[in-house]
C-alpha positions as CSV (number, residue, x, y, z in Angstrom):
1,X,-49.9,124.8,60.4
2,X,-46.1,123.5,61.2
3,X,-46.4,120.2,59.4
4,X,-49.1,121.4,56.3
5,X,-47.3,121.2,53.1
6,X,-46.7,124.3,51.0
7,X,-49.8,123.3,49.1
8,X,-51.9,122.6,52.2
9,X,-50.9,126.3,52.9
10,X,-51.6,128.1,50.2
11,X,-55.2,126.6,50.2
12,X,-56.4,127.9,53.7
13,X,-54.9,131.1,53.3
14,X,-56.8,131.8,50.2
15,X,-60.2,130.0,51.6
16,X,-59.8,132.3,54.8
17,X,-58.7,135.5,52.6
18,X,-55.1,135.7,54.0
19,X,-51.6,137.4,53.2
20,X,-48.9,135.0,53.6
21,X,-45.9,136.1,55.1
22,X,-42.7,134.3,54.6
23,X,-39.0,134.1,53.6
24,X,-39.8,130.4,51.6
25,X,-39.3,131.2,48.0
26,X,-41.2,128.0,47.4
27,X,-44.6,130.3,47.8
28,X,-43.8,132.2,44.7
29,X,-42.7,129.5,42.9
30,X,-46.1,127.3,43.6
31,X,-48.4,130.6,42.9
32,X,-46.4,131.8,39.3
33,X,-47.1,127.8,38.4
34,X,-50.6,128.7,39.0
35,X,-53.2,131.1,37.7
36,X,-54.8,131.6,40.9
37,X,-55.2,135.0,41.8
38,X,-55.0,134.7,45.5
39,X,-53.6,134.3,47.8
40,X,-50.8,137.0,48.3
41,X,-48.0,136.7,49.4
42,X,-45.2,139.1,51.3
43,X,-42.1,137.2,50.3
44,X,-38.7,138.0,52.7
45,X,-36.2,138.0,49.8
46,X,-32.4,138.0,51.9
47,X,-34.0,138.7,55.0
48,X,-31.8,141.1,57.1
49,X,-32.6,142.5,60.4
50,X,-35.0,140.9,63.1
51,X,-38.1,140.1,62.4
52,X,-40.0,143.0,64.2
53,X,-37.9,144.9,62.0
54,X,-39.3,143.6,59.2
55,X,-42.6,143.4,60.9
56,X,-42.6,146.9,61.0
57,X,-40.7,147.9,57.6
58,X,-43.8,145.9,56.0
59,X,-46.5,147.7,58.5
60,X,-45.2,151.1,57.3
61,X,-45.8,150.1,53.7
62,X,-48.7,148.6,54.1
63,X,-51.1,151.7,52.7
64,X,-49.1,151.8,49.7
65,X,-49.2,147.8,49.2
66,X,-52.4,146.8,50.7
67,X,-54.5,147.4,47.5
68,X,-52.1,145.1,45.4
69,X,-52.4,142.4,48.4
70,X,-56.3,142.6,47.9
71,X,-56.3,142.4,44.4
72,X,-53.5,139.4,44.2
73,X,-49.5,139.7,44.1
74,X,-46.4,138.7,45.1
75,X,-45.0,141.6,47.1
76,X,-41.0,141.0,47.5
77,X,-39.4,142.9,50.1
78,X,-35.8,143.3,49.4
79,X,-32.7,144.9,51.5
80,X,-33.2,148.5,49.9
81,X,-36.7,148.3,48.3
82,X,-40.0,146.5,47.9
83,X,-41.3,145.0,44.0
84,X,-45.1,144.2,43.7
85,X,-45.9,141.3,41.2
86,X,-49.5,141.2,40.4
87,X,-51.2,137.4,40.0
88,X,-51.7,135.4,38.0
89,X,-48.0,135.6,37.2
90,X,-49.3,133.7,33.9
91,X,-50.6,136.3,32.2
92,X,-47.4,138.0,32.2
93,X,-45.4,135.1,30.2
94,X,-44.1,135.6,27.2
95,X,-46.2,133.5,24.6
């Protein structure tokens, strides 16, 4: 989906039950405005390496993230570790 908007996006992957996979902060920004629960998303924060490095850095981890991705979250893999931020980001706001 080269020219589908961010929108466009993150509507087919949760219709087709996907993970998105990207380094577009843009993704986490349009799913914490929302309260949908899916879809996930593996977000590259500072992306270092090439990508079948991080390919596989994310493949390693995935039985210890894979229930969180099913359930709904933000998964942000970092240089030296990985944060899991479960969805709908608005139920974590401060009121």
């Amino acid at each position: 989906m080269p020219r589908a908007s961010d929108s466009e996006v993150l509507a087919r992957a949760r219709v087709e039950e996907r993970v998105i996979v990207s380094a577009d902060t843009d993704f986490a920004m349009l799913l914490a405005l929302r309260d949908d629960v899916l879809p996930s998303l593996i977000l590259f924060r500072h992306p270092l390496g090439t990508p079948r490095s991080q390919a596989d850095r994310v493949i390693a981890a995935l039985p210890d993230i894979e229930e969180s991705l099913n359930g709904g979250c933000i998964v942000a893999v970092e240089e030296t570790r990985m944060r899991i931020r479960r969805l709908p980001i608005s139920e974590y706001r401060d009121t």
